[in-house]
N, C-alpha and C positions, 0 to 999 in steps of 0.2 A: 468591711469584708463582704457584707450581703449586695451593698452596692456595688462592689466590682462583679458579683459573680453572675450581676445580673448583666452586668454591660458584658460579659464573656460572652454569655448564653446567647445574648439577642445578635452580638456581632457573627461570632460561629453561624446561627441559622442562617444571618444573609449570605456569609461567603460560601453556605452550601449551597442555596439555588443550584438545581438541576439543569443540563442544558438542552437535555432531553423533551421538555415542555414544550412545543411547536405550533398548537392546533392556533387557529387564528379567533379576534372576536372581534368586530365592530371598533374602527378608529375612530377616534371623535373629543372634542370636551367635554366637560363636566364638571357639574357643579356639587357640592358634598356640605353635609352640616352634620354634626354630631353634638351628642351631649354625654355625662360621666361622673365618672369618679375619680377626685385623687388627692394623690396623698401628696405632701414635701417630703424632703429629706432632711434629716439633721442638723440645722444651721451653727457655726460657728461663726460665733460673734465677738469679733476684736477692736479694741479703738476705746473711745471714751464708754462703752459697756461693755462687759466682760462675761461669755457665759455660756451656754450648750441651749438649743431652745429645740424640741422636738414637734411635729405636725402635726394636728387634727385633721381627719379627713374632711374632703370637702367639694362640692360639686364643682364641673369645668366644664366650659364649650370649647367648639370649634367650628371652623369655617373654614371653605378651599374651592379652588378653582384647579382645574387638572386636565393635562391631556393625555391619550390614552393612543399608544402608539399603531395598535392593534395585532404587536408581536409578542405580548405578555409584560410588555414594559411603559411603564406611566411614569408622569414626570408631576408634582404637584406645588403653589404654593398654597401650605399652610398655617393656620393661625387657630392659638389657642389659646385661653383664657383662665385660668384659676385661684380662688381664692384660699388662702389658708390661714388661719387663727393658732400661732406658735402655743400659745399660752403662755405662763410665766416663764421666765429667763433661767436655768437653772435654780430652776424650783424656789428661786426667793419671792421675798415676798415686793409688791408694791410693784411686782415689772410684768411687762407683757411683750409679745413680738408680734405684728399681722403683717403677711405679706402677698400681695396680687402680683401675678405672672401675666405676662403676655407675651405669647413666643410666637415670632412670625419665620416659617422654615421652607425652605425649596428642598422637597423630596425625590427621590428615584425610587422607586416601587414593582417589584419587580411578582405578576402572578404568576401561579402553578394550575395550571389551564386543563388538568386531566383527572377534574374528578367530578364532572357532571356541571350541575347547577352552582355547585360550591366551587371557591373559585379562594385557596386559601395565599397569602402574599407576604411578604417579607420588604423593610424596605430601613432606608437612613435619610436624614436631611441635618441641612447647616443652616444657621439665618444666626437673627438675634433677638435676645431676651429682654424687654423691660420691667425693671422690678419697683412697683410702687411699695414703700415699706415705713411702717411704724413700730420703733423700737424703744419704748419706756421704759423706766426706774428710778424709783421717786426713794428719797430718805421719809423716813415713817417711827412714829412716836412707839417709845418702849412700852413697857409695861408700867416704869413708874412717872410717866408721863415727858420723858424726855425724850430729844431726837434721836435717834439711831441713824446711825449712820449705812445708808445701804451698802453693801461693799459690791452689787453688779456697777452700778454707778462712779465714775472714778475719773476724777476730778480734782483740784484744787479747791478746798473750803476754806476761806476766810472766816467764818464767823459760825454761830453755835444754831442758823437757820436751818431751815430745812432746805436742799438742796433736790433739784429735778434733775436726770436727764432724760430732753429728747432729741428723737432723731427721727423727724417726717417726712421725707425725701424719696427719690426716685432715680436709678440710676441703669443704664443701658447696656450691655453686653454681648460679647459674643456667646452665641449655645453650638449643640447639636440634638441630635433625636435617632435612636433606634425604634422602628415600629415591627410589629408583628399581628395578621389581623384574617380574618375569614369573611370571605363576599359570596351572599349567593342574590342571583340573578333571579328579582322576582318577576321581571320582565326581562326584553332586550336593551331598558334604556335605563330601568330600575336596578339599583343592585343595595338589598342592606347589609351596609358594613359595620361588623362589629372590632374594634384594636386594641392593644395594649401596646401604650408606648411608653420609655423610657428619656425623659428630657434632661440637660446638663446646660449650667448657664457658667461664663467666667463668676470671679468674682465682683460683688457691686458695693460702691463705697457709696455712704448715706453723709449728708450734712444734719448740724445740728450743733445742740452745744450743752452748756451745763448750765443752770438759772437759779440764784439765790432765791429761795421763796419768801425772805423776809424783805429783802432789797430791788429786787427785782434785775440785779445785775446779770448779765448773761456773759456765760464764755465760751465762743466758739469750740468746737470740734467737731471728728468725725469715726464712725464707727466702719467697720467694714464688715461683710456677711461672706461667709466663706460657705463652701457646699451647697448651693442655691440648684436644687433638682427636682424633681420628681416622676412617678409612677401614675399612670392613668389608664383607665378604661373606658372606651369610649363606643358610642354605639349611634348608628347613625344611616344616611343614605347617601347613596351620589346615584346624579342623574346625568345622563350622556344625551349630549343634543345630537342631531345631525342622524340621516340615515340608517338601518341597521344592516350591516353586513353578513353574507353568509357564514354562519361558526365552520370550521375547518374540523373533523377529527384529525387525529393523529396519525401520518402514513405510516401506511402499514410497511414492515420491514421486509423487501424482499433478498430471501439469500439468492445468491449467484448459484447457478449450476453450472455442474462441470459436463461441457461438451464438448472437448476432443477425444477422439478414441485414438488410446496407442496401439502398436504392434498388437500388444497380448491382447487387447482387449480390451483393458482398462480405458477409464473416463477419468480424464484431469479438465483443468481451466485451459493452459498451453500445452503446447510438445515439451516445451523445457522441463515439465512435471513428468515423462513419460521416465519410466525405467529402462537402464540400458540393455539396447539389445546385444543377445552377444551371439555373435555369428562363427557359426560351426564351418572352420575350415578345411573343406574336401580333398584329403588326399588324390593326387594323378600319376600316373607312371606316366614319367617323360625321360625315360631313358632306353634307348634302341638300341639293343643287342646286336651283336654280329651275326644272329641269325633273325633280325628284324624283328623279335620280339621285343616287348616292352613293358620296362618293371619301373622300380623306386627307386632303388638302387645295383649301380653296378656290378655289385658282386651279389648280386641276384641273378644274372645274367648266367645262364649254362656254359659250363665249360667249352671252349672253342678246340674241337679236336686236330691234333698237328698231324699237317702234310708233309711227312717223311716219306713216303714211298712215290717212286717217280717210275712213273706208267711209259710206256713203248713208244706212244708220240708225244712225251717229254712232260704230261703235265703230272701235277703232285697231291695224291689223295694218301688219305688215314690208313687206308688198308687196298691191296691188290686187288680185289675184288672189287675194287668202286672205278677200276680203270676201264675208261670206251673200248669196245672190242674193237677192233682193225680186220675191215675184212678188205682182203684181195680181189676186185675186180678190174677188166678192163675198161678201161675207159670208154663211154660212148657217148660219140656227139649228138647233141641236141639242140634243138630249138625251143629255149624255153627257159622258165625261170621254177624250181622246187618249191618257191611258198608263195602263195599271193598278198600274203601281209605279215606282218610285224608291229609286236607293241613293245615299246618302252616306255619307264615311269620313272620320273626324275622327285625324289622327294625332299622337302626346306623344312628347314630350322624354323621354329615358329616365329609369327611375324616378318618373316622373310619371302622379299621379291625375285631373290637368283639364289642360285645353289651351286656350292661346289664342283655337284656331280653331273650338271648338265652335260658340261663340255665331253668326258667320258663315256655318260651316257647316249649324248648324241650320236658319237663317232661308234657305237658298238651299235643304234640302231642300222646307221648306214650300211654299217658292211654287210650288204647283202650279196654279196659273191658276185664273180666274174659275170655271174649268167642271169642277174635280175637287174632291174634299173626301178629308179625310185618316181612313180606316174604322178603320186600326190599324197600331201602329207596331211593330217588330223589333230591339231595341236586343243587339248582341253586342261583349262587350271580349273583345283580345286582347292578350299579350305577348309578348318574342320570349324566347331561348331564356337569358338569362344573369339568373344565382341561380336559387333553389331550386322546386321545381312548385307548393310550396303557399303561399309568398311569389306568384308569379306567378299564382296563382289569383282568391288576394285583389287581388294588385292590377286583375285583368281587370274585377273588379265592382266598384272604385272608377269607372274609364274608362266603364261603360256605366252607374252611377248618374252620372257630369256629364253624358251626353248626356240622360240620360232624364228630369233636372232640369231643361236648357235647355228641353226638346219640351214639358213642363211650364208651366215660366215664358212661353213662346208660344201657349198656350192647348192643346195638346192636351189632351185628359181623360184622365190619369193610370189608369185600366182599359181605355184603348185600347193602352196599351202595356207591352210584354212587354220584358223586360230582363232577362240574365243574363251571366257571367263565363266564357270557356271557357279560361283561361290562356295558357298555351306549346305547347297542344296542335294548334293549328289553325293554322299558321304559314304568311301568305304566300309570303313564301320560306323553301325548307325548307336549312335550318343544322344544322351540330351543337348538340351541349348545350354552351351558355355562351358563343354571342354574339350579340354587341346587332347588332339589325338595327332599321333603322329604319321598315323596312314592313311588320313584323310588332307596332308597335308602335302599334296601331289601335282604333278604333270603328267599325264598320260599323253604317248605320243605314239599316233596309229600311221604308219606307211604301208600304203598301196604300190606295189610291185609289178613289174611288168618282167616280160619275158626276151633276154637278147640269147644270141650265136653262142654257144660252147660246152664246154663238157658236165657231166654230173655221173655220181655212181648210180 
């Protein structure tokens, strides 16, 4: 159980490596030797011996050659060396177990670059293990001078000799290795490293046999060593050839700021982060009464008072008192015309280039009686303030080409009349920019008047 929880521990610290570690340090190879301490592990021993044999501690090298990426990632092979002296086989008597390690491993190494001169690292490798091993158990005289039989030793005995067995052999395997270790930088090319590593070998079968000690007959066998591991401490240097590169610290984090301003004010990264705006939509009166006022709604509109009473020259007003007086004079001839001008206003439906009331309107400014003639005409379009000045421009000189097509079509002579567009600029009633007004939404039409032959009061 101790031994798993150690291979937990050191596997977890590598798969944590941070990936936040950045800063750079000197690419290059390198050469590393260490020396230590350690320990085996527990060996179970199966085959021609039988038995549990536990470790003494005991000193270990190592040697490597490494390259050193200069991104916080090295690659190493390493080779390690250690001897161990089991002692007796399950504590019987007349046995021993020794066994030498040499583990040659291809590492990945991974350091943690942000704490100065210290430089602490996590890492794993694979290779393989050679295990050179001596495993004894000898039968041995009792107390009343007879053989005993060793029972680690097990074997066929023929005869009431004393019976060996050994097993001096050497056999290869596959391992791995967890390391965990702390480097500081006594120079740029110096670094001493100190590591604990955790090594794992398969298991290694030994030859050997069993040897009558009276006979000297031998019977082959083989034992096998199961849990072939150990714990080490090791302490040491590696030296980096080749140039020293500049150390990098660690970029700094810069946050993003937010520079768009919206509507209100506010600072995002995009517009897409702005809050919606919510636009306040402005009531207009666009409804024209029958007395040219203009409201919201129609029945806003003043009542329209009824022409029931019919006046003396036939026309029909609300009350008697609103009828033209009639006065009796005689008639006197003249030379001359009563008004020398006349205006009419033709007014459109919005975004509109002709009106209804042209044609109406036209024909009431002409009648100017028996006794004037029409010398020249004034034709001017207007619009009121809502869309663009030069949308509103063009549309002014559609308005005063339908009037000056009607004056036309009624026989004026087309060089008697002057006709232009002045847009949004000449506004009855003066508005802001962009709304519809309906009395700015006109044709003024001025006639100049001349004077013929005939009567007037």
């Amino acid at each position: 159980m101790k031994q798993k929880l150690l291979i937990a521990a050191a596997a977890t610290a590598l798969m944590a490596a941070p990936s936040f570690a950045s800063a750079q340090d000197g690419s290059g190879w390198y050469l590393k030797g260490a020396a230590g301490y350690g320990v085996g592990t527990d060996l179970d021993i199966t085959g021609g011996v039988v038995g549990d044999a536990e470790a003494e501690g005991n000193i270990a090298g190592n040697l490597g050659i490494g390259y050193d990426f200069g991104d916080n990632w090295r690659v190493e092979l390493d080779g390690t060396t250690m001897w161990n002296d089991y002692g007796a086989i399950a504590q019987g008597s007349e046995t021993f177990a020794k066994l030498r390690t040499d583990a040659l491993m291809l590492n990945a190494i991974y350091d943690f670059s942000d704490f100065g001169k210290f430089a602490p690292y996590v890492g794993a490798g694979v290779g393989i293990v050679r295990g050179d091993a001596s495993v004894v158990a000898h039968d041995f005289p009792d107390a009343n001078g007879f053989t005993a039989t060793n029972p680690i030793c097990v074997g066929n005995r023929t005869d009431t000799n004393a019976f060996s067995c050994d097993y001096l052999d050497t056999d290869t395997g596959l391992g791995w290795q967890l390391l965990a270790g702390l480097g500081y930088a006594i120079t740029d090319k110096l670094t001493w490293d100190t590591n604990y590593r955790y090594m794992q070998a398969s298991d290694l079968d030994l030859d050997g046999g069993l040897t009558n000690g009276g006979t000297g007959s031998f019977l082959p066998g083989q034992v096998e060593l199961d849990g072939v591991g150990a714990h080490q401490l090791l302490t040491g240097f590696r030296y980096r050839f080749g140039d020293s590169a500049p150390k990098m610290t660690k970029p700094v984090e810069v946050m993003p700021v937010a520079d768009f301003k919206c509507w209100d004010g506010s600072m995002v990264f995009n517009s897409g982060q702005c809050p919606t705006q919510v636009v306040e939509q402005v009531a207009t009166a666009d409804v024209r009464c029958w007395d040219g006022s203009m409201v919201f709604d129609r029945a806003q509109c003043p009542i329209q008072p009824t022409n029931n009473v019919t006046c003396p020259d036939g026309s029909l007003v609300s009350d008697i008192n609103f009828c033209p007086r009639i006065e009796t004079v005689a008639p006197v001839q003249v030379s001359g015309c009563g008004e020398q001008y006349r205006q009419e206003i033709i007014y459109y439906e919005f975004n509109k280039g002709a009106s209804a009331e042209t044609r109406n309107t036209i024909t009431r400014a002409l009648d100017a009686g028996q006794f004037c003639s029409v010398d020249a005409v004034r034709v001017v379009g207007h619009t009121d303030t809502s869309g663009s000045a030069s949308y509103n421009l063009a549309l002014s000189k559609r308005r005063a080409n339908d009037a000056l097509n009607e004056l036309v079509r009624q026989g004026v002579a087309r060089e008697a009349i002057t006709a232009e567009g002045k847009g949004e600029t000449e506004p009855f009633v003066q508005t802001g920019d962009g709304v519809k007004e309906q009395l700015n939404r006109r044709t003024e039409v001025l006639l100049t008047l001349g004077s013929v032959s005939g009567f007037t009061n």
